[in-house]
Residue, then its C-alpha position, 0 to 999 in steps of 0.5 A: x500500500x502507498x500513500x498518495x501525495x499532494x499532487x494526488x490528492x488535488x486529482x483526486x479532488x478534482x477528478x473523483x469529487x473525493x473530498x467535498x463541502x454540501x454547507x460552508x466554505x468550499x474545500x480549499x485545496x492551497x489551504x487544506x492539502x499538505x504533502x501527505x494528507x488533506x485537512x478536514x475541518x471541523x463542522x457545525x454539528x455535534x453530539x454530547x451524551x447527558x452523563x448526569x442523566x444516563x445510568x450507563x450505556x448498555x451496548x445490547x439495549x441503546x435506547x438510553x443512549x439514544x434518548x440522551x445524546x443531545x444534538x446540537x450546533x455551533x457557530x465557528x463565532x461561537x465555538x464549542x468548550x471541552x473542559x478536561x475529562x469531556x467526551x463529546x462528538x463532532x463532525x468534519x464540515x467535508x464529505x469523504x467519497x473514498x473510491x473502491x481502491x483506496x482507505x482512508x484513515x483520519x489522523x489528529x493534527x499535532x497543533x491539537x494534540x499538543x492541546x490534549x484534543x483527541x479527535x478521534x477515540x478509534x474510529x480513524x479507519x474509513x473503508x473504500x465506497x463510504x460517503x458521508x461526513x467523518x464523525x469526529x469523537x473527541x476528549x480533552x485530555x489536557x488540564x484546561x477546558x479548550x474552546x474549538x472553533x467550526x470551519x477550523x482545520x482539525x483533523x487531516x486525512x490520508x489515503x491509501x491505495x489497496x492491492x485492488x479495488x474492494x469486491x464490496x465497498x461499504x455503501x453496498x454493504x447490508x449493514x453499512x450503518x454510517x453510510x451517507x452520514x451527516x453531522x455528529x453521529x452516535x452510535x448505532x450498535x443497535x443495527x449490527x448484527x450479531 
């Protein structure tokens, strides 16, 4: 496998629509791509369970989880606050369109991470044929609460190349659950099969 490079990248922008915005500033490929990846940022959108409410998240029984994850939006004036210890979900402003011979894998950016910012939990994997926005699950693990800011670089992407293209992206996938997600999207365990 082989990571693409910059020049790349634009192509698979150009060409491939790969990388796209449907609700704010349009990608800004002179800004967002690096010799390696694509910065993705971060969208309007996020989701932050009500912990003073919820008993536990049952991983067989989500209706708890369901009822208690609290959507809401920010502003890029306005920012959204994780204070130390906080779990909260976000999302990338940018939609992926990752063709069926290549992954892709989001990474945090060192300038967050020197923050404590995790911008993903473990989910950093995204499979040849997924479209749909990135759902970002961030925690402060710093000291101080950090305030992010929607529209702001917060992550980057990288693809890479498989040994051929995959027989079953995911979008034709039976249980493609996170297909053609937008915004902060939690869980849905419930809809795997088990």
């Amino acid at each position: 496998m082989a990571i693409l490079s910059d020049q790349d990248l634009e192509q698979l922008i150009d060409e491939e629509n790969a990388v796209y915005v449907d609700e704010g500033p349009e990608v800004n490929p002179k800004l967002q791509v690096g010799p390696s990846s694509i910065d993705l940022r971060l969208g309007y959108s996020f989701g932050i369970l009500n912990t003073r409410k919820i008993e536990m998240v049952d991983t067989k029984n989500m209706e708890k989880y369901k009822q208690y994850i609290e959507q809401e939006k920010h502003s890029p004036e306005d920012g959204v606050i994780i204070h130390p210890g906080e779990f909260i979900l976000g999302s990338s402003l940018e939609n992926l369109n990752v063709p069926d011979n290549l992954v892709a894998r989001v990474e945090g950016r060192s300038s967050y991470g020197r923050l404590g910012i995790v911008v993903h939990a473990t989910a950093g994997f995204v499979d040849p044929g997924f479209e749909g926005q990135i759902t970002l699950e961030m925690q402060n693990l710093g000291n101080a609460p950090v305030k992010l800011y929607p529209e702001d670089r917060i992550c980057q992407v990288v693809f890479e190349t498989m040994t051929s293209e995959a027989e079953t992206p995911y979008g034709e996938k039976e249980d493609a659950k996170y297909q053609g997600q937008k915004g902060a999207t939690g869980s849905k365990l419930d809809r795997e099969k088990r």
